[in-house]
N, CA, C and O of each residue as an XYZ file, in Angstrom:
820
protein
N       9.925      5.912      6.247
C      10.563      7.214      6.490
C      11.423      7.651      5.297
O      11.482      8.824      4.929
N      12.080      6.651      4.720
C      13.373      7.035      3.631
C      12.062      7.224      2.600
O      12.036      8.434      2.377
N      10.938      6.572      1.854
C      10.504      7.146      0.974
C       9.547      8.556      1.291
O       9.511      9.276      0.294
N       8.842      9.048      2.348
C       8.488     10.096      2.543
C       9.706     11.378      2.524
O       9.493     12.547      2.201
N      10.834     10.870      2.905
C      12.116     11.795      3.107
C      12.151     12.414      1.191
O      12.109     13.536      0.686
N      12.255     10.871      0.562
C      12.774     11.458     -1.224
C      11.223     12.270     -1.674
O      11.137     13.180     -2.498
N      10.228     11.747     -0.998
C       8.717     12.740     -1.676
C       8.891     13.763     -1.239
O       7.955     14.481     -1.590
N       9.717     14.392     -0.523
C       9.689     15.713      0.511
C      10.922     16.318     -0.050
O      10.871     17.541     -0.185
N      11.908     15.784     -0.371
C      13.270     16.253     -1.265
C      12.543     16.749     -2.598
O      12.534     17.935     -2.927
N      12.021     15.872     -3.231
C      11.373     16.404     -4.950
C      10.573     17.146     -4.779
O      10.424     17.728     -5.854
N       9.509     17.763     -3.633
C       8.776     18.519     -3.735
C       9.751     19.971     -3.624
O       9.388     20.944     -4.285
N      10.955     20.063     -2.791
C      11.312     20.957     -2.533
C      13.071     21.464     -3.826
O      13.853     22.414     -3.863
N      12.940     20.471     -4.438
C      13.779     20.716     -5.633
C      12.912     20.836     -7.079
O      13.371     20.446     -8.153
N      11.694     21.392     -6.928
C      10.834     21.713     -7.663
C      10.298     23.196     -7.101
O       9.858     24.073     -7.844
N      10.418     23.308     -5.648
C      10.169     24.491     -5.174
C      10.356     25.870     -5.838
O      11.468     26.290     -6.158
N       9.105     26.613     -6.047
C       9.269     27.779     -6.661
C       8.916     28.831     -5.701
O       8.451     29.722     -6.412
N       8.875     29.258     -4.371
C       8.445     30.272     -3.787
C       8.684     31.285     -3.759
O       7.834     32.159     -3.587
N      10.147     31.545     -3.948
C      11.121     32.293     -3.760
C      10.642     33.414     -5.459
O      10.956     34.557     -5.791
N      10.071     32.696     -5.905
C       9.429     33.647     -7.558
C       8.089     33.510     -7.515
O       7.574     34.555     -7.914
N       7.163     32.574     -7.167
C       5.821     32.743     -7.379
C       4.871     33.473     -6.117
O       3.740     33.959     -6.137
N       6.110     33.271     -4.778
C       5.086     33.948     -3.310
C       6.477     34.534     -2.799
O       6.810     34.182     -1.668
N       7.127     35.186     -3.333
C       8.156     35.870     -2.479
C       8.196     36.677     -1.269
O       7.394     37.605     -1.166
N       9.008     36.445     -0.367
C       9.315     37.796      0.764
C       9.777     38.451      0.402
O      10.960     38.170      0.211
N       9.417     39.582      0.066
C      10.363     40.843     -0.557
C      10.927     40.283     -2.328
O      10.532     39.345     -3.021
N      11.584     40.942     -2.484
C      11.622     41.127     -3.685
C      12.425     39.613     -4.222
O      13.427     39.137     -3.690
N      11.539     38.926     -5.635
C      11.302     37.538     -6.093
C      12.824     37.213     -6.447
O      13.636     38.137     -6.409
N      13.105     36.324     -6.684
C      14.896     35.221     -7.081
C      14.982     35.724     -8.467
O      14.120     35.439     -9.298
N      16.359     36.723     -8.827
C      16.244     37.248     -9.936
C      16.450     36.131    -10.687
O      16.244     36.214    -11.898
N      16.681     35.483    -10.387
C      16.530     34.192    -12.168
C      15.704     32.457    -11.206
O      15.105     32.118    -10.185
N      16.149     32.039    -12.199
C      15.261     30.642    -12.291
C      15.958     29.717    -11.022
O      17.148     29.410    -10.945
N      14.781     29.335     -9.971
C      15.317     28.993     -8.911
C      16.108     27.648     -9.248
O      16.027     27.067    -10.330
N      16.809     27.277     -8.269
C      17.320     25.796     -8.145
C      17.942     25.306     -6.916
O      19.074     25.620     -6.548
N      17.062     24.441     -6.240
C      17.109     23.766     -5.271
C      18.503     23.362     -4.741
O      19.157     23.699     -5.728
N      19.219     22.979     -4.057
C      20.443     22.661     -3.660
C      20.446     21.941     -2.504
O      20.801     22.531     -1.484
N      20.022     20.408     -2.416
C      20.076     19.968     -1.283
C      20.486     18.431     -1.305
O      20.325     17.834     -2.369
N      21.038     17.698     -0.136
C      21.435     16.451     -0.125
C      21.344     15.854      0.825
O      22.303     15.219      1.264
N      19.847     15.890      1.579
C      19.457     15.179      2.731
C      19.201     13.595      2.840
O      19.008     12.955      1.806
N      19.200     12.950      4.132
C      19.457     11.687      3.883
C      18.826     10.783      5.258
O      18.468     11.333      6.300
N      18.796      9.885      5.111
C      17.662      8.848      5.761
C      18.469      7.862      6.512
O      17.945      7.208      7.412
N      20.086      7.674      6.101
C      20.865      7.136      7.784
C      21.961      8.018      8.182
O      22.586      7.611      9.161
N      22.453      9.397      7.547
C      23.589      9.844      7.910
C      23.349     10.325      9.570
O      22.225     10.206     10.059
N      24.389     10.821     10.308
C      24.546     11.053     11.217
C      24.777     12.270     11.425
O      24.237     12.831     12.379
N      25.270     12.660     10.933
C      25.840     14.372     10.568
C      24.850     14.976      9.575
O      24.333     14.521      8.555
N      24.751     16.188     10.226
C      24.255     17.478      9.473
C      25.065     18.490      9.055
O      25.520     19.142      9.996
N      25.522     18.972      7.595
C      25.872     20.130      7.797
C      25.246     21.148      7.225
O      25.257     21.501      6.046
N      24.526     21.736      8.433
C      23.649     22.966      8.364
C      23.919     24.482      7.709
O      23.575     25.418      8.431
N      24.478     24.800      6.460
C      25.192     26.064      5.681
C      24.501     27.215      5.500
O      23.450     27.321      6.132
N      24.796     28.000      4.874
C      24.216     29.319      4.577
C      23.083     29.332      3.303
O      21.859     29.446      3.364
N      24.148     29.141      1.901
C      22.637     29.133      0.737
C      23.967     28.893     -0.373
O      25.154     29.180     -0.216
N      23.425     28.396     -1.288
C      24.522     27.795     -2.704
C      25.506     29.306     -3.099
O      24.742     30.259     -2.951
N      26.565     29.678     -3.431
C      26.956     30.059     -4.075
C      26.779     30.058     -5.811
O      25.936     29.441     -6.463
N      28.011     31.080     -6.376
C      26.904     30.961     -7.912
C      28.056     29.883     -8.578
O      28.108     30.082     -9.792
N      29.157     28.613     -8.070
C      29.417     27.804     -8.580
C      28.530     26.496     -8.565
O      28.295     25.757     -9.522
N      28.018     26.360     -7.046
C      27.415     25.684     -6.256
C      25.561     25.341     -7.315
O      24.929     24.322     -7.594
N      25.336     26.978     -7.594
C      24.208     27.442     -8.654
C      24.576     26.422     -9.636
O      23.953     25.361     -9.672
N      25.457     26.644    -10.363
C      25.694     25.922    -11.703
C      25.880     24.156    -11.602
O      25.581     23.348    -12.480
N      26.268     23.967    -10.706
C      27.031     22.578    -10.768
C      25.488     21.758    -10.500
O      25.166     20.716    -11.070
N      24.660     22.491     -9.512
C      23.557     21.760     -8.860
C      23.897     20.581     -7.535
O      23.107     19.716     -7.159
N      25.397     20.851     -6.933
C      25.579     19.717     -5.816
C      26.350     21.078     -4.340
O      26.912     22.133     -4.633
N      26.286     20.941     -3.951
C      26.405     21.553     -2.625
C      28.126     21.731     -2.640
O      28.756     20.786     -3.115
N      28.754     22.706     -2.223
C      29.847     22.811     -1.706
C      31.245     22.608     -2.927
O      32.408     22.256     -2.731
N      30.752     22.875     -3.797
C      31.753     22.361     -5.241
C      32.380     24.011     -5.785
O      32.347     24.621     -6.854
N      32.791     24.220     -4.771
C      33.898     25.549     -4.772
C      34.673     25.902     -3.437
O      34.379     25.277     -2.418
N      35.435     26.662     -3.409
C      36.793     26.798     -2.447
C      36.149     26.670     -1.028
O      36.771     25.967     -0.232
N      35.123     27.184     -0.651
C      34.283     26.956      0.500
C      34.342     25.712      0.661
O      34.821     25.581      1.788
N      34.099     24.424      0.113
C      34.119     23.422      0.017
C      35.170     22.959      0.039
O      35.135     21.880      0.631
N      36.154     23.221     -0.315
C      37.368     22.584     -0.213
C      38.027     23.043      0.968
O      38.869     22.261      1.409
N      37.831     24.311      1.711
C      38.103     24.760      2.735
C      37.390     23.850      4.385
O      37.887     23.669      5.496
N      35.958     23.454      3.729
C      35.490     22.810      4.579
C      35.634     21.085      5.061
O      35.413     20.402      6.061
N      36.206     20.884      3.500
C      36.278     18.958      3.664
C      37.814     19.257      4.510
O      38.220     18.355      5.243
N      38.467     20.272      4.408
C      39.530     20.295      5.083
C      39.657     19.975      6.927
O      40.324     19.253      7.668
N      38.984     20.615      7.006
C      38.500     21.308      8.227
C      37.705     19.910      8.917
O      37.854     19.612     10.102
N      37.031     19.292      8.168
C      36.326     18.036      8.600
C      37.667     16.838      8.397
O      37.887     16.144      9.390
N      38.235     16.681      7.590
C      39.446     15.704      7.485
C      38.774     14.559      6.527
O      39.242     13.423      6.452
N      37.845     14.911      5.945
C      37.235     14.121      4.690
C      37.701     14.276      3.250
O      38.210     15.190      2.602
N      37.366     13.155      3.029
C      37.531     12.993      1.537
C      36.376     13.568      0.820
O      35.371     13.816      1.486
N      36.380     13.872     -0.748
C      35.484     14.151     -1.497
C      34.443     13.217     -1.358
O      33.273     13.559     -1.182
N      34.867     11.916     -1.440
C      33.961     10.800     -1.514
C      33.419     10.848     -0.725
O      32.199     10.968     -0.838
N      34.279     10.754      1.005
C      33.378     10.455      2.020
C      32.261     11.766      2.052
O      31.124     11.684      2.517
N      32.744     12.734      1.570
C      32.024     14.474      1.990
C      30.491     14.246      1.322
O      29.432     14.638      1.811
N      30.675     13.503      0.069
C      29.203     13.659     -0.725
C      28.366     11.945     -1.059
O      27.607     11.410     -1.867
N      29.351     11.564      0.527
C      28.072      9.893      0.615
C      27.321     10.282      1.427
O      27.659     10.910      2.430
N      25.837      9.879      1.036
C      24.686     10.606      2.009
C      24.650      9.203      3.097
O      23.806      9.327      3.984
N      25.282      8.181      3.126
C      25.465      7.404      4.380
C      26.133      7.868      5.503
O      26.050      7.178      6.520
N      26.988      9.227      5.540
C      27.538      9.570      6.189
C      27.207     11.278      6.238
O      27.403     11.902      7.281
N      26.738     11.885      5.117
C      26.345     13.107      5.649
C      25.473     13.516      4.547
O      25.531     13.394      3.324
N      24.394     14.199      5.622
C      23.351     15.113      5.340
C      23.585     16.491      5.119
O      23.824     17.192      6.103
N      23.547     17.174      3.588
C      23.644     18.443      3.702
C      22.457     19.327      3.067
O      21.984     19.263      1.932
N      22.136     20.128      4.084
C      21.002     21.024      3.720
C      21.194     22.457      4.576
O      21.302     22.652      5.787
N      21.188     23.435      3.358
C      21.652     24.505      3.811
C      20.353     25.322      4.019
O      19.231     25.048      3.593
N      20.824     26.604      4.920
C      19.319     27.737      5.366
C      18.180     28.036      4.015
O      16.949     28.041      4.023
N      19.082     28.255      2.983
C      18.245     28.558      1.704
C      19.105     27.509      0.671
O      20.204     26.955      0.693
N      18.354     27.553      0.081
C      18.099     26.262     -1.261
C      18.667     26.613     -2.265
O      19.377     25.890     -2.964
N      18.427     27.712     -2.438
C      18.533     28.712     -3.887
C      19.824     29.717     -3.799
O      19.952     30.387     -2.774
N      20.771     29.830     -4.843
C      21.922     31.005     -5.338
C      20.565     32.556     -4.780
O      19.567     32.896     -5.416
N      20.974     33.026     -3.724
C      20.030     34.474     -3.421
C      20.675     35.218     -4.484
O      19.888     36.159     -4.580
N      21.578     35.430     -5.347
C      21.733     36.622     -5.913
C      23.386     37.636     -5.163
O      24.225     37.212     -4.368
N      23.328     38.530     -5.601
C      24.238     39.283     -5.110
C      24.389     40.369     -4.819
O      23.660     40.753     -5.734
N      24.775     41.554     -4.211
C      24.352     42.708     -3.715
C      25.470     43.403     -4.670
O      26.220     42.811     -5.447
N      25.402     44.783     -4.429
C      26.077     45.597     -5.408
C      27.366     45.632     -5.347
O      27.992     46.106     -6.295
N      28.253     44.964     -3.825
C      29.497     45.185     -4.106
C      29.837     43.500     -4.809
O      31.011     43.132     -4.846
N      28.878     42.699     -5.262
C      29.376     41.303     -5.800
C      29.175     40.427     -4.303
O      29.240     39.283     -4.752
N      28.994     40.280     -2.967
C      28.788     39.839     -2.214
C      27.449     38.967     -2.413
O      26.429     39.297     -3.018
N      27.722     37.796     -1.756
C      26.234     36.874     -2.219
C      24.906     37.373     -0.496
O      25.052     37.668      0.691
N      24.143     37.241     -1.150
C      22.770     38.035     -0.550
C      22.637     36.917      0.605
O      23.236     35.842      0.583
N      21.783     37.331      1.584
C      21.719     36.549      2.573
C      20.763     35.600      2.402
O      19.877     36.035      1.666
N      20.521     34.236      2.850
C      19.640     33.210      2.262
C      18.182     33.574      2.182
O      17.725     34.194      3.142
N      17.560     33.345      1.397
C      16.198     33.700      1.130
C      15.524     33.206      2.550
O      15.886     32.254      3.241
N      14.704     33.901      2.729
C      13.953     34.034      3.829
C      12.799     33.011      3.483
O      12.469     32.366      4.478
N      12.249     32.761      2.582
C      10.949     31.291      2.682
C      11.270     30.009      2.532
O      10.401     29.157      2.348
N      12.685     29.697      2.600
C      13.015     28.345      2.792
C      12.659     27.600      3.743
O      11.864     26.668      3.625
N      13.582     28.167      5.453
C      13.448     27.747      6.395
C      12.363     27.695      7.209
O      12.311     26.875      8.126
N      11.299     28.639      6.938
C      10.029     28.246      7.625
C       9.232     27.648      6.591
O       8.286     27.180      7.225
N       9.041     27.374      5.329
C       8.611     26.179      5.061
C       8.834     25.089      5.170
O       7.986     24.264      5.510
N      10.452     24.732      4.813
C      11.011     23.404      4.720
C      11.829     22.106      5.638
O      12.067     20.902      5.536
N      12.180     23.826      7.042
C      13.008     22.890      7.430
C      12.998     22.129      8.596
O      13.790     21.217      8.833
N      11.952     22.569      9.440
C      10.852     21.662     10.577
C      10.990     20.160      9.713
O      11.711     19.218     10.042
N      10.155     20.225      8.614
C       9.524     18.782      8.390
C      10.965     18.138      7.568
O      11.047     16.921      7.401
N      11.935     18.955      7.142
C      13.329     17.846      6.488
C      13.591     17.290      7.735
O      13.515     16.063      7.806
N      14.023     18.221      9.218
C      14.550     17.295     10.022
C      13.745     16.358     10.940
O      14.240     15.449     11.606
N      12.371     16.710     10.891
C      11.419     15.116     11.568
C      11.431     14.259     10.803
O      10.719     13.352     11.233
N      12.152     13.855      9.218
C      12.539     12.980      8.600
C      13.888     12.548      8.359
O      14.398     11.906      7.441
N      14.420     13.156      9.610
C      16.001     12.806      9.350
C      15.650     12.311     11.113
O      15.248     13.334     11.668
N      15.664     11.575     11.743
C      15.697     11.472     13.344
C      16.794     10.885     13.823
O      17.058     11.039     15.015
N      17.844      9.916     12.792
C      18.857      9.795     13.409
C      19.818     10.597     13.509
O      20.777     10.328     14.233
N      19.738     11.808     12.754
C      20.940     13.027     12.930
C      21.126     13.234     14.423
O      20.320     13.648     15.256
N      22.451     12.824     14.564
C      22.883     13.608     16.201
C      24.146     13.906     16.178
O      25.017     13.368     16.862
N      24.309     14.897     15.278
C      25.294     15.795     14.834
C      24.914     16.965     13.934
O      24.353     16.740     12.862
N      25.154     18.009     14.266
C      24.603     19.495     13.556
C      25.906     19.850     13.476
O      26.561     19.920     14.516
N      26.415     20.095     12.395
C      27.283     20.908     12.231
C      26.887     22.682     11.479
O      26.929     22.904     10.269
N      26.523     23.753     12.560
C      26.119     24.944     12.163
C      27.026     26.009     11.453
O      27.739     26.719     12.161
N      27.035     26.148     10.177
C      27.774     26.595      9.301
C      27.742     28.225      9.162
O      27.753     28.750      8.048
N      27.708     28.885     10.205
C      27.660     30.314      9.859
C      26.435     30.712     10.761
O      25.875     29.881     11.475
N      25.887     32.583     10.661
C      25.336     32.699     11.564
C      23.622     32.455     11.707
O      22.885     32.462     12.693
N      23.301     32.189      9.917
C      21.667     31.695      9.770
C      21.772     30.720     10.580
O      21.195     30.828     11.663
N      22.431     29.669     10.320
C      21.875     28.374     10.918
C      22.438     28.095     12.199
O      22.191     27.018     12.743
N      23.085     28.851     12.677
C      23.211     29.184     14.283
C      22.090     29.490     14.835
O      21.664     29.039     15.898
N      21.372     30.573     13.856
C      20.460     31.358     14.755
C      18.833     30.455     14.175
O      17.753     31.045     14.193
N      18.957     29.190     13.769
C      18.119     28.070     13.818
C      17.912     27.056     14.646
O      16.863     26.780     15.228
N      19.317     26.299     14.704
C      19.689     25.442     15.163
C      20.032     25.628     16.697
O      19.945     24.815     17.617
N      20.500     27.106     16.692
C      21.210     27.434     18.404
C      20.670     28.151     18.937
O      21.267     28.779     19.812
N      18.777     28.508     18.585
C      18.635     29.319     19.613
C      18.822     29.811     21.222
O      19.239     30.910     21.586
N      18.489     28.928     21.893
C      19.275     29.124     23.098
C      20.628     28.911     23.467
O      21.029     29.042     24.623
N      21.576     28.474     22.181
C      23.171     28.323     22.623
C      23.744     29.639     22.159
O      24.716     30.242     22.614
N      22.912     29.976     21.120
C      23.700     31.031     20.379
C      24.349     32.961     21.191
O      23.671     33.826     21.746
N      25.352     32.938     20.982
C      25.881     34.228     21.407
C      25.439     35.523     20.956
O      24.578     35.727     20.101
N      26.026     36.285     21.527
C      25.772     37.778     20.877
C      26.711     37.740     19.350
O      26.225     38.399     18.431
N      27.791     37.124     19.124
C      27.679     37.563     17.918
C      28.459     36.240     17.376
O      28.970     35.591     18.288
N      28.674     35.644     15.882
C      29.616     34.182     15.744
C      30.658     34.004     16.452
O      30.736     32.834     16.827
N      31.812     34.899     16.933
C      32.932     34.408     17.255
C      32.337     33.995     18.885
O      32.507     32.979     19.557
N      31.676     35.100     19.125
C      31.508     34.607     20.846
C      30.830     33.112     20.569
O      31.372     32.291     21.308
N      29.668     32.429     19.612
C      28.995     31.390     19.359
C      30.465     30.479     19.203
O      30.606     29.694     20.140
N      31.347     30.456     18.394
C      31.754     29.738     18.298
C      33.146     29.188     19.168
O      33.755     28.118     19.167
N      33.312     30.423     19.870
C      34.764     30.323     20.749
C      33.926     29.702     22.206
O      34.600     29.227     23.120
N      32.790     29.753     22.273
C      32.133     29.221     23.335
C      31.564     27.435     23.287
O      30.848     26.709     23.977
N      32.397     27.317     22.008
C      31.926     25.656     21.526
C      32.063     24.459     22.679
O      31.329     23.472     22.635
N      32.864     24.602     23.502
C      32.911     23.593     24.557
C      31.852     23.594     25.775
O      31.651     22.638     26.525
N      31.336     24.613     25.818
C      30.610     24.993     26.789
C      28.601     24.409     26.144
O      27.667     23.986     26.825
N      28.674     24.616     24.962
C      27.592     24.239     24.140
C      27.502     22.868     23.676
O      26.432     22.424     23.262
N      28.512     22.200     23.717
C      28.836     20.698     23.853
C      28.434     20.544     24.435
O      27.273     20.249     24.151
N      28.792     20.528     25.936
C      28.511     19.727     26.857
C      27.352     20.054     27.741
O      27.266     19.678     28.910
N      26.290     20.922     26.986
C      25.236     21.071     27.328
C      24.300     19.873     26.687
O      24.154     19.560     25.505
N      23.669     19.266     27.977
C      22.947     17.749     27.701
C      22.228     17.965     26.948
O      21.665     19.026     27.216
N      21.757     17.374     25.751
C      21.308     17.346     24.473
C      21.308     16.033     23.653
O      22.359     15.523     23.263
N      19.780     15.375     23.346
C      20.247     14.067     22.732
C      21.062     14.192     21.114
O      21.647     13.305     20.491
N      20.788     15.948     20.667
C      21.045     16.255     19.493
C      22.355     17.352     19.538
O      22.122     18.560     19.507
N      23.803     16.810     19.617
C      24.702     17.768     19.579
C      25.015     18.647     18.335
O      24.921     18.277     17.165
N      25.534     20.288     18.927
C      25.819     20.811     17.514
C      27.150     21.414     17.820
O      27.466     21.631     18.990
N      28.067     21.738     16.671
C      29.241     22.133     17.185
C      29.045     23.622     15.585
O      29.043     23.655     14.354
N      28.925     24.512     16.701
C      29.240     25.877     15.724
C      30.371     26.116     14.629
O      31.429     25.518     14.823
N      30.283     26.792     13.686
C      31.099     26.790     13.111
C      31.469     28.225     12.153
O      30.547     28.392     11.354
N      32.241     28.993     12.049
C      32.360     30.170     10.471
C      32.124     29.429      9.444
O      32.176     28.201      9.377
N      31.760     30.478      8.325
C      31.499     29.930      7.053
C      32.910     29.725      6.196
O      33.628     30.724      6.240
N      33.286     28.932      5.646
C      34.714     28.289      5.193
C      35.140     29.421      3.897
O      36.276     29.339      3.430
N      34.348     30.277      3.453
C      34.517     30.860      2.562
C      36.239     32.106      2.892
O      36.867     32.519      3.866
N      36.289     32.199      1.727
C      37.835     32.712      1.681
C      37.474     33.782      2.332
O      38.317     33.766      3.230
N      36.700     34.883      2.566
C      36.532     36.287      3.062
C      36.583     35.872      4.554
O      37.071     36.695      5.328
N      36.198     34.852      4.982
C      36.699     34.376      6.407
C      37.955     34.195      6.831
O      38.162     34.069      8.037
N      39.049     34.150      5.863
C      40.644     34.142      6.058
C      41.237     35.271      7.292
O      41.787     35.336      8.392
N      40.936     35.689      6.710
C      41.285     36.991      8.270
C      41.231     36.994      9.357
O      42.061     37.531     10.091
N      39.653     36.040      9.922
C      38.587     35.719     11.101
C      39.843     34.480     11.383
O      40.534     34.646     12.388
N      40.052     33.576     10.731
C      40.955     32.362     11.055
C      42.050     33.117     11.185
O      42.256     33.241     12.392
N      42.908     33.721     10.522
C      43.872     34.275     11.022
C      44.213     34.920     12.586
O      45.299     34.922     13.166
N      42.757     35.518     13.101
C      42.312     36.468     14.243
C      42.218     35.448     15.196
O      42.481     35.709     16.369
N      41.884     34.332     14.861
C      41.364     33.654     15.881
C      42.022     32.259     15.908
O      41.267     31.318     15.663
N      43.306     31.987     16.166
C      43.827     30.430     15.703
C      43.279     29.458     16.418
O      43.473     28.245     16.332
N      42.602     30.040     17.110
C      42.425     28.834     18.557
C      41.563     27.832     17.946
O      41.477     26.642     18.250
N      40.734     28.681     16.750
C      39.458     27.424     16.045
C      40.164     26.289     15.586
O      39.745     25.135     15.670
N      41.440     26.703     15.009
C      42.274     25.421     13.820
C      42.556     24.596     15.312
O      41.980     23.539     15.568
N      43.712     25.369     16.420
C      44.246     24.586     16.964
C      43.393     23.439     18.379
O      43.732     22.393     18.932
N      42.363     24.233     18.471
C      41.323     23.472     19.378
C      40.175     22.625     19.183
O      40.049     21.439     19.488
N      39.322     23.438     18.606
C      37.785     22.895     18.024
C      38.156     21.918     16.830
O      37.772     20.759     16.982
N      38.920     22.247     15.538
C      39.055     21.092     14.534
C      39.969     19.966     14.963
O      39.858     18.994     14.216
N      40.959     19.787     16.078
C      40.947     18.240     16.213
C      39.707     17.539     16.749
O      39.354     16.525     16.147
N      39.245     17.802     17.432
C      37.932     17.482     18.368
C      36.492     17.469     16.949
O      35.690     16.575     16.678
N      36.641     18.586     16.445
C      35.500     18.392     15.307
C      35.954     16.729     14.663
O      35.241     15.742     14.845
N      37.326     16.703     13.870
C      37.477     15.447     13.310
C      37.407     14.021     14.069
O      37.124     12.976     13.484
N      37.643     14.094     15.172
C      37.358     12.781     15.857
C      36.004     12.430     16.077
O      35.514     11.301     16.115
N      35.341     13.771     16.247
C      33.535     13.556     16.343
C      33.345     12.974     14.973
O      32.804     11.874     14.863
N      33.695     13.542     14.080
C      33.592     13.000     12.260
C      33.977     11.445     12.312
O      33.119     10.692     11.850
N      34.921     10.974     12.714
C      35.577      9.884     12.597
C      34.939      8.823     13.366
O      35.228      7.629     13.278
N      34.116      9.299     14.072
C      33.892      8.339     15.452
C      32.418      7.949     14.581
O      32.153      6.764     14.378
N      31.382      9.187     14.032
C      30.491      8.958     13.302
C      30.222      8.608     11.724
O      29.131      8.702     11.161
N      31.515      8.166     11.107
C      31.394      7.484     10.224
C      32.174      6.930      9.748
O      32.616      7.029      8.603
N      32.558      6.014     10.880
C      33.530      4.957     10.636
C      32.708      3.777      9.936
O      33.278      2.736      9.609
């Protein structure tokens, strides 16, 4: 399983679709893969698509989003980017670009129905999804998911404890333009993230 998992990682960090068979209009520059899936972690965290630091660096989450999020989990850098403890693979692979007010584009649309069925029948011990925003809500949660994120995510206890050998706990995207949404809504800091970190703690101790 772990070597079909890395033949299935290199095929898809070589992936060119997004420029050679595009949906709609092709990846204005040279794609690059962004992923860090893994063969015993326990945790998933299921994200949106690289940012353009995330673009450059080539590792997942290596800007304020990231630092907003190891927060939020109660991890260390170290523990955040050991793939013994977590799997990260986001909706799209690739920096989408940016729209005219500087806003990053929504994840490319040929990732997830090529890639991401067969990443997670090679991940089978994941039994933890952590859904990072509203793409991978609306992947991961089809039947949990709400009419819109806050209802998805203020409804997190109720989606817990819906029997499932594969739990997911919803989540906003950690990015700073979400400051406001946390501000609006304290109940996420003061309810869901102790309970998120003990689920963290319990799975990779």
């Amino acid at each position: 399983m772990e070597a079909e998992l890395e033949r299935l990682t290199a095929k898809i960090r070589a992936c060119r679709i997004c420029v050679d068979n595009p949906v709609g209009r092709p990846l204005p520059h040279e794609p690059r893969p962004v992923l860090l899936p893994s063969s015993s972690a326990r945790i998933l965290l299921a994200g949106q698509a690289p940012g353009t630091k995330v673009h450059l660096s080539g590792m997942p989450f290596t800007d304020a989003s990231g630092d907003r999020l190891r927060s939020w989990l109660g991890v260390s850098t170290d523990e955040f980017y050991d793939t013994e403890k977590f799997a990260i693979v986001p909706m799209g692979f690739c920096f989408p670009g940016q729209d005219a007010k500087g806003g990053d584009l929504q994840p490319r649309r040929e990732c997830a129905p090529a890639w991401r069925a067969p990443l997670m029948a090679l991940m089978p011990q994941i039994d933890l999804v952590l859904t990072i925003g509203s793409y991978a809500q609306s992947w991961h949660m089809v039947a949990a998911q709400r009419a819109s994120l806050t209802e998805t995510v203020r409804d997190w206890r109720a989606i817990w404890d819906t029997p499932a050998s594969l739990k997911v706990l919803p989540l906003p995207h950690p990015s700073w333009r979400n400051s406001g949404w946390l501000k609006q809504n304290p109940w996420f800091e003061m309810d869901l993230l102790p309970f998120l970190r003990s689920e963290i703690r319990y799975r990779i101790a």
